[in-house]
C-alpha positions as CSV (number, residue, x, y, z in Angstrom):
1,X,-45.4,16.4,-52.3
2,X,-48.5,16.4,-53.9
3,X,-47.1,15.2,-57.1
4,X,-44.1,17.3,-57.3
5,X,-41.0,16.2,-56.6
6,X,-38.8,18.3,-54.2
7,X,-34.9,17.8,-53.9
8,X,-34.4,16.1,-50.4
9,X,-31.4,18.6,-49.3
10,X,-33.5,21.8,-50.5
11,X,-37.0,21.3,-50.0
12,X,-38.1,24.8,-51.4
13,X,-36.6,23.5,-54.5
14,X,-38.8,21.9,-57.1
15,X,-36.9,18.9,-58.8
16,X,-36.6,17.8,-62.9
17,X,-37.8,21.3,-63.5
18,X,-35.9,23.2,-66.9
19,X,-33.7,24.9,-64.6
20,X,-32.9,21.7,-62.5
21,X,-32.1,20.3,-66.0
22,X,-29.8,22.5,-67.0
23,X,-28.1,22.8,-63.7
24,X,-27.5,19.0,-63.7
25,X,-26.1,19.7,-67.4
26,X,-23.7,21.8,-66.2
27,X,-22.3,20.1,-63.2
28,X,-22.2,16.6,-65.2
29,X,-19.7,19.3,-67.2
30,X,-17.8,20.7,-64.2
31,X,-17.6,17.3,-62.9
32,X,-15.9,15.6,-65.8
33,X,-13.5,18.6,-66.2
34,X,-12.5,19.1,-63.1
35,X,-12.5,15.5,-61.5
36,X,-11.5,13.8,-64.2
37,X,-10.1,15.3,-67.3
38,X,-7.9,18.2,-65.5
39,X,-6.2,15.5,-63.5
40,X,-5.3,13.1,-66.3
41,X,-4.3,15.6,-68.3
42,X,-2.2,17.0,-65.7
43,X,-0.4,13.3,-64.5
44,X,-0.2,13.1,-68.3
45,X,1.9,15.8,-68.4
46,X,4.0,14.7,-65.0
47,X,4.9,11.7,-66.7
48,X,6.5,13.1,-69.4
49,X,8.9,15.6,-67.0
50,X,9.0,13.3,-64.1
51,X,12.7,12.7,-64.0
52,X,13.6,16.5,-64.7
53,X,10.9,17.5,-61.6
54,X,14.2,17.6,-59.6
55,X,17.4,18.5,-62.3
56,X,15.5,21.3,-64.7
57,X,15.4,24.2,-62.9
58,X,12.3,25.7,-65.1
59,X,10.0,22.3,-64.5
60,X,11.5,22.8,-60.8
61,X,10.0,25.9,-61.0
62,X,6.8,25.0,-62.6
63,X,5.8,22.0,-60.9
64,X,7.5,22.2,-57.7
65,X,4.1,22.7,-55.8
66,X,3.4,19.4,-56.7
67,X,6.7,17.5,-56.1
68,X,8.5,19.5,-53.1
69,X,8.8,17.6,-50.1
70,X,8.2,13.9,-51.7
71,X,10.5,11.3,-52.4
72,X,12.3,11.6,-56.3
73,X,10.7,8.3,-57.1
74,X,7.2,9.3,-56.5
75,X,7.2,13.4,-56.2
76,X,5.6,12.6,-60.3
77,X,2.4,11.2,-59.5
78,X,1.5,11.2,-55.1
79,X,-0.1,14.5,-55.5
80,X,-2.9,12.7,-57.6
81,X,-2.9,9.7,-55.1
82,X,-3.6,12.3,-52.5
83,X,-6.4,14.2,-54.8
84,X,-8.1,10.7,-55.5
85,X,-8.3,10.2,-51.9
86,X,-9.9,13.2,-51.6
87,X,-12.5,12.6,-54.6
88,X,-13.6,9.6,-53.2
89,X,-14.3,10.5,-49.8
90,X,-16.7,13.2,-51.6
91,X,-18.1,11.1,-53.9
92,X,-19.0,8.5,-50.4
93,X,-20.6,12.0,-48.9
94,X,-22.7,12.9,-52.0
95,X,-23.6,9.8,-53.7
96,X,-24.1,7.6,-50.5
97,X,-27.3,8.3,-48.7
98,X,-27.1,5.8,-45.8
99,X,-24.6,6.9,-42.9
100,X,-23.6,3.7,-42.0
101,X,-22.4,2.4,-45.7
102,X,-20.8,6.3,-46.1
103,X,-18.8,5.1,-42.8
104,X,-18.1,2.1,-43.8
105,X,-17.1,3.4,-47.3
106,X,-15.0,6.2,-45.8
107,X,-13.1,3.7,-43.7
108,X,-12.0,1.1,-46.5
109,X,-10.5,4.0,-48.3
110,X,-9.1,5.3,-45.5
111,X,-7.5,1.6,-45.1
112,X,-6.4,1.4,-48.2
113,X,-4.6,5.1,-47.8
114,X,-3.0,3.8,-44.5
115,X,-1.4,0.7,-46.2
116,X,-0.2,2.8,-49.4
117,X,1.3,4.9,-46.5
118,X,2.8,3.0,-45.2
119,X,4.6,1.3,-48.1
120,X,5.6,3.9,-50.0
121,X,6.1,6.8,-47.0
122,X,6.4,9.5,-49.9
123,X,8.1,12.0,-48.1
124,X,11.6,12.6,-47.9
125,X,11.6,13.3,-44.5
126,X,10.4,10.9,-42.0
127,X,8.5,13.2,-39.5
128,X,6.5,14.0,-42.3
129,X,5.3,10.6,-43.2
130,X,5.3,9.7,-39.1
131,X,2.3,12.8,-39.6
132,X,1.0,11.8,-42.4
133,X,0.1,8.3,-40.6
134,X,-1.1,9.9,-37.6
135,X,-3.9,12.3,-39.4
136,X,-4.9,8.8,-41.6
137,X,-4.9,6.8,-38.5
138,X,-7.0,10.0,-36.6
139,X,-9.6,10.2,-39.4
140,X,-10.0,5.8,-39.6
141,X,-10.5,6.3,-35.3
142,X,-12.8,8.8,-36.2
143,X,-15.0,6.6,-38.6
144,X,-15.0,3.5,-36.4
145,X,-15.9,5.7,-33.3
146,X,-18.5,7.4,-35.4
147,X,-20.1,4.0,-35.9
148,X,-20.2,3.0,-32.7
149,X,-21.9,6.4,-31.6
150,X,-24.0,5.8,-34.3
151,X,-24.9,2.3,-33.5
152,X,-25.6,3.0,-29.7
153,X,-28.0,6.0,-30.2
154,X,-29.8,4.0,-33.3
155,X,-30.7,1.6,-30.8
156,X,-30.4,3.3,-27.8
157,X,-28.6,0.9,-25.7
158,X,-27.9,2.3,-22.0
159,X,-25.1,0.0,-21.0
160,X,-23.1,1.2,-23.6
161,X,-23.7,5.1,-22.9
162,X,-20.2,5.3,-21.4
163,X,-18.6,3.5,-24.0
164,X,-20.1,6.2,-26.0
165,X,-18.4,9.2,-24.0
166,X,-15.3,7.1,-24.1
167,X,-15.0,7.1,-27.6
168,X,-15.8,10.8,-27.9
169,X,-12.9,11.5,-25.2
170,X,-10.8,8.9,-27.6
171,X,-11.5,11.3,-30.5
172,X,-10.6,14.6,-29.1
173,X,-7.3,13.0,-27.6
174,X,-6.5,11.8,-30.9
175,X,-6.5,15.2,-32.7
176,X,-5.0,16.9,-30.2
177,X,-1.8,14.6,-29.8
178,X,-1.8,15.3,-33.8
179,X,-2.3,18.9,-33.8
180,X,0.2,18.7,-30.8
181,X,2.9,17.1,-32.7
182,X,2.3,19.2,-36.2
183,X,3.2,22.1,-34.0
184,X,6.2,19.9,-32.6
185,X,7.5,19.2,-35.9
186,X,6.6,22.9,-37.5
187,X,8.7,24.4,-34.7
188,X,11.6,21.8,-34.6
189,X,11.5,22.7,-38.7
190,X,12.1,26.5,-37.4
191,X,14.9,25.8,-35.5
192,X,16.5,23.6,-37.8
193,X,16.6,26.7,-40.4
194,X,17.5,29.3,-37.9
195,X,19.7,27.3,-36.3
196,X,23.2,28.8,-37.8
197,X,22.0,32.7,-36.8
198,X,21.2,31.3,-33.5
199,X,24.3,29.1,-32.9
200,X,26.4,32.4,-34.2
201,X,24.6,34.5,-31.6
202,X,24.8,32.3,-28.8
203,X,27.1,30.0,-29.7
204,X,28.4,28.0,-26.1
205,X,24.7,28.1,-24.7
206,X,22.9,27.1,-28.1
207,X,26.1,24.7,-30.1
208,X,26.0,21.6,-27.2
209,X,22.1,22.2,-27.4
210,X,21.5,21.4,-30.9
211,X,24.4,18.6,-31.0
212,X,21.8,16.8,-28.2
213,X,18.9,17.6,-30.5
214,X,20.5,16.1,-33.5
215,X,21.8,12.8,-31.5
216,X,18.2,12.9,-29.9
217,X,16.8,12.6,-33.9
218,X,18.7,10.2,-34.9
219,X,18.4,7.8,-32.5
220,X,15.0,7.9,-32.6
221,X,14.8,7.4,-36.2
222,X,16.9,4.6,-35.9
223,X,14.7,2.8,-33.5
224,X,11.7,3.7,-35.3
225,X,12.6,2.5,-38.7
226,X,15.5,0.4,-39.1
Protein backbone atom coordinates (compact mmCIF):
# COMPACT_ATOMS: atom_id res chain seq x y z
CA UNK A 1 0.00 0.00 0.00
CA UNK A 2 1.58 2.85 -1.13
CA UNK A 3 4.92 1.23 -1.24
CA UNK A 4 4.90 -0.48 1.99
CA UNK A 5 4.32 -3.81 2.28
CA UNK A 6 1.66 -4.95 4.86
CA UNK A 7 1.45 -8.71 6.13
CA UNK A 8 -1.87 -10.12 4.39
CA UNK A 9 -3.26 -11.75 7.89
CA UNK A 10 -2.49 -8.42 9.95
CA UNK A 11 -2.86 -5.52 7.85
CA UNK A 12 -1.91 -2.90 10.65
CA UNK A 13 1.28 -4.63 10.46
CA UNK A 14 4.05 -3.26 8.37
CA UNK A 15 6.15 -6.18 6.75
CA UNK A 16 10.30 -6.66 6.39
CA UNK A 17 10.51 -4.00 9.04
CA UNK A 18 13.66 -4.70 11.91
CA UNK A 19 11.16 -6.08 14.23
CA UNK A 20 9.49 -8.34 11.47
CA UNK A 21 13.12 -9.44 10.92
CA UNK A 22 13.85 -10.51 14.09
CA UNK A 23 10.47 -12.11 14.69
CA UNK A 24 10.94 -14.25 11.59
CA UNK A 25 14.55 -15.05 13.28
CA UNK A 26 13.08 -16.35 16.04
CA UNK A 27 10.28 -18.49 14.85
CA UNK A 28 12.79 -20.00 11.99
CA UNK A 29 14.43 -20.94 15.69
CA UNK A 30 11.24 -22.22 17.46
CA UNK A 31 10.32 -23.92 14.33
CA UNK A 32 13.42 -26.05 13.97
CA UNK A 33 13.45 -26.82 17.72
CA UNK A 34 10.31 -27.76 18.23
CA UNK A 35 9.16 -29.37 14.86
CA UNK A 36 12.14 -30.91 14.10
CA UNK A 37 14.95 -31.28 16.43
CA UNK A 38 12.82 -32.15 19.77
CA UNK A 39 11.14 -34.96 17.87
CA UNK A 40 14.24 -36.60 16.46
CA UNK A 41 15.92 -36.31 19.41
CA UNK A 42 13.18 -37.76 21.28
CA UNK A 43 12.38 -41.08 18.59
CA UNK A 44 16.27 -41.12 19.02
CA UNK A 45 16.03 -41.79 22.26
CA UNK A 46 12.77 -44.36 21.86
CA UNK A 47 14.77 -46.41 19.75
CA UNK A 48 17.31 -47.09 22.06
CA UNK A 49 14.59 -48.20 25.05
CA UNK A 50 12.04 -49.51 22.69
CA UNK A 51 12.01 -53.03 23.83
CA UNK A 52 12.19 -52.17 27.64
CA UNK A 53 9.04 -49.52 27.01
CA UNK A 54 7.04 -52.53 28.31
CA UNK A 55 9.52 -54.84 30.91
CA UNK A 56 11.55 -51.79 32.78
CA UNK A 57 9.45 -50.49 35.08
CA UNK A 58 11.39 -46.96 35.34
CA UNK A 59 11.23 -46.42 31.20
CA UNK A 60 7.52 -47.72 31.88
CA UNK A 61 7.37 -45.03 34.05
CA UNK A 62 9.09 -42.49 32.01
CA UNK A 63 7.74 -43.01 28.64
CA UNK A 64 4.58 -44.55 29.25
CA UNK A 65 2.63 -41.44 28.01
CA UNK A 66 3.94 -42.20 24.81
CA UNK A 67 3.51 -46.02 24.48
CA UNK A 68 0.28 -46.96 26.74
CA UNK A 69 -2.39 -48.23 24.86
CA UNK A 70 -0.40 -49.19 21.53
CA UNK A 71 0.67 -52.30 20.27
CA UNK A 72 4.45 -53.61 21.81
CA UNK A 73 5.66 -53.59 18.24
CA UNK A 74 4.96 -50.09 17.50
CA UNK A 75 4.16 -48.32 21.09
CA UNK A 76 8.30 -46.93 20.15
CA UNK A 77 7.75 -44.71 17.43
CA UNK A 78 3.35 -44.20 16.48
CA UNK A 79 3.33 -41.33 18.76
CA UNK A 80 5.67 -39.40 16.21
CA UNK A 81 3.57 -40.92 13.23
CA UNK A 82 0.71 -39.23 14.95
CA UNK A 83 2.74 -35.83 15.63
CA UNK A 84 3.88 -35.80 11.84
CA UNK A 85 0.32 -36.02 10.88
CA UNK A 86 -0.37 -33.28 12.88
CA UNK A 87 2.70 -31.07 11.50
CA UNK A 88 1.75 -31.42 8.20
CA UNK A 89 -1.80 -30.62 8.28
CA UNK A 90 -0.36 -27.22 9.82
CA UNK A 91 2.25 -26.76 7.59
CA UNK A 92 -0.92 -27.20 4.49
CA UNK A 93 -2.82 -24.32 6.73
CA UNK A 94 0.08 -21.88 6.97
CA UNK A 95 2.19 -22.34 3.98
CA UNK A 96 -0.67 -23.10 1.42
CA UNK A 97 -2.58 -20.00 0.42
CA UNK A 98 -5.09 -21.36 -2.01
CA UNK A 99 -8.13 -23.31 -0.26
CA UNK A 100 -8.59 -25.69 -2.80
CA UNK A 101 -4.81 -27.16 -2.96
CA UNK A 102 -4.87 -26.81 1.19
CA UNK A 103 -8.06 -29.32 0.68
CA UNK A 104 -6.61 -31.21 -1.56
CA UNK A 105 -3.37 -31.35 0.48
CA UNK A 106 -5.14 -32.13 3.67
CA UNK A 107 -6.96 -34.99 2.10
CA UNK A 108 -3.89 -37.00 0.59
CA UNK A 109 -2.47 -36.98 3.97
CA UNK A 110 -5.34 -37.81 5.48
CA UNK A 111 -5.28 -40.82 2.86
CA UNK A 112 -2.23 -41.80 3.56
CA UNK A 113 -3.05 -41.76 7.48
CA UNK A 114 -6.22 -43.99 6.68
CA UNK A 115 -4.16 -46.68 4.82
CA UNK A 116 -1.25 -46.68 7.60
CA UNK A 117 -4.32 -47.22 9.87
CA UNK A 118 -5.37 -49.45 8.64
CA UNK A 119 -2.32 -51.72 8.28
CA UNK A 120 -0.77 -51.33 11.26
CA UNK A 121 -4.07 -50.72 13.68
CA UNK A 122 -1.63 -49.55 16.57
CA UNK A 123 -3.74 -50.12 19.34
CA UNK A 124 -4.00 -53.02 21.44
CA UNK A 125 -7.39 -52.84 21.65
CA UNK A 126 -9.65 -52.98 18.63
CA UNK A 127 -12.36 -50.37 19.61
CA UNK A 128 -9.70 -48.16 19.75
CA UNK A 129 -8.33 -48.52 16.32
CA UNK A 130 -12.33 -49.07 15.02
CA UNK A 131 -12.22 -45.03 16.53
CA UNK A 132 -9.25 -44.19 15.34
CA UNK A 133 -10.66 -44.97 11.64
CA UNK A 134 -13.84 -43.40 12.18
CA UNK A 135 -12.29 -39.72 13.28
CA UNK A 136 -9.72 -40.25 10.00
CA UNK A 137 -12.51 -41.25 7.83
CA UNK A 138 -14.79 -38.12 9.55
CA UNK A 139 -12.06 -35.52 8.85
CA UNK A 140 -11.34 -37.07 4.81
CA UNK A 141 -15.58 -36.61 4.52
CA UNK A 142 -15.07 -33.41 5.86
CA UNK A 143 -12.38 -32.30 3.24
CA UNK A 144 -14.18 -33.79 0.17
CA UNK A 145 -17.48 -32.21 1.38
CA UNK A 146 -15.62 -29.01 2.04
CA UNK A 147 -14.75 -29.00 -1.73
CA UNK A 148 -17.77 -29.53 -2.97
CA UNK A 149 -19.31 -26.55 -0.85
CA UNK A 150 -16.56 -24.78 -1.99
CA UNK A 151 -16.82 -25.62 -5.58
CA UNK A 152 -20.70 -24.85 -5.70
CA UNK A 153 -20.60 -21.40 -4.02
CA UNK A 154 -17.25 -20.48 -6.25
CA UNK A 155 -19.48 -20.90 -9.08
CA UNK A 156 -22.65 -20.56 -7.76
CA UNK A 157 -24.44 -23.31 -9.43
CA UNK A 158 -28.21 -23.53 -8.29
CA UNK A 159 -29.01 -27.13 -9.12
CA UNK A 160 -26.59 -28.26 -6.94
CA UNK A 161 -27.79 -26.01 -3.81
CA UNK A 162 -29.28 -29.13 -2.26
CA UNK A 163 -26.47 -31.22 -2.82
CA UNK A 164 -24.85 -28.60 -0.83
CA UNK A 165 -27.15 -28.93 2.32
CA UNK A 166 -26.83 -32.58 1.83
CA UNK A 167 -23.35 -32.64 2.41
CA UNK A 168 -23.49 -30.34 5.36
CA UNK A 169 -26.30 -32.72 6.93
CA UNK A 170 -23.55 -35.70 5.87
CA UNK A 171 -21.00 -33.85 8.01
CA UNK A 172 -22.82 -33.28 11.19
CA UNK A 173 -24.15 -36.97 11.01
CA UNK A 174 -20.71 -38.06 10.70
CA UNK A 175 -19.29 -36.50 13.93
CA UNK A 176 -22.06 -37.17 15.84
CA UNK A 177 -22.14 -41.11 15.13
CA UNK A 178 -18.25 -40.60 16.29
CA UNK A 179 -18.74 -38.59 19.21
CA UNK A 180 -21.65 -41.04 19.84
CA UNK A 181 -19.56 -44.08 19.81
CA UNK A 182 -16.43 -42.43 21.84
CA UNK A 183 -18.94 -42.11 24.52
CA UNK A 184 -20.02 -45.82 23.72
CA UNK A 185 -16.70 -47.11 24.04
CA UNK A 186 -15.57 -44.58 27.12
CA UNK A 187 -18.61 -45.95 29.11
CA UNK A 188 -18.36 -49.67 28.08
CA UNK A 189 -14.41 -48.99 29.32
CA UNK A 190 -16.13 -47.90 32.82
CA UNK A 191 -17.96 -50.80 33.19
CA UNK A 192 -15.39 -53.10 32.23
CA UNK A 193 -13.19 -51.72 35.32
CA UNK A 194 -16.06 -51.52 37.70
CA UNK A 195 -17.37 -54.46 36.73
CA UNK A 196 -16.05 -56.80 39.79
CA UNK A 197 -17.58 -54.14 42.59
CA UNK A 198 -20.67 -54.19 40.61
CA UNK A 199 -21.01 -57.96 40.01
CA UNK A 200 -20.07 -58.27 43.98
CA UNK A 201 -22.98 -55.91 44.79
CA UNK A 202 -25.49 -57.25 42.60
CA UNK A 203 -24.30 -60.28 41.68
CA UNK A 204 -27.58 -62.51 40.06
CA UNK A 205 -28.95 -59.17 38.27
CA UNK A 206 -25.52 -57.83 37.04
CA UNK A 207 -23.21 -61.68 36.59
CA UNK A 208 -25.70 -63.12 33.36
CA UNK A 209 -25.57 -59.29 32.21
CA UNK A 210 -21.95 -58.94 31.64
CA UNK A 211 -21.53 -62.74 30.43
CA UNK A 212 -24.07 -61.40 27.39
CA UNK A 213 -21.86 -58.27 27.12
CA UNK A 214 -18.67 -60.25 26.84
CA UNK A 215 -20.28 -62.92 24.18
CA UNK A 216 -21.83 -59.80 22.57
CA UNK A 217 -17.90 -58.40 22.08
CA UNK A 218 -16.61 -61.16 20.93
CA UNK A 219 -18.68 -62.04 18.32
CA UNK A 220 -18.60 -58.93 17.00
CA UNK A 221 -14.89 -58.82 16.86
CA UNK A 222 -14.82 -61.88 15.26
CA UNK A 223 -17.03 -60.90 12.43
CA UNK A 224 -15.30 -57.73 12.08
CA UNK A 225 -11.80 -58.86 11.78
CA UNK A 226 -11.13 -62.39 11.27
Amino acid sequence: IDGVPYMKREMGTAAFTERHWVMMGISVVYLLFFSVLTPVAAIYAMFHVRKKTKSDRRVATILGFFTDGYRDEVSWFWEFIVLIRKIAILSVSLFIPDAFLQSFTAIVVLIVSICMQLHVRPFEMESLNILELGALLTLLLNQLAGILIWYIQQYRIAYLQFAQFVAVVIIFTAYFIVILAFVFVMGLAWIKHKSKPIAQWFPNAMLPLFDRLVAAEAWWFDRLFV
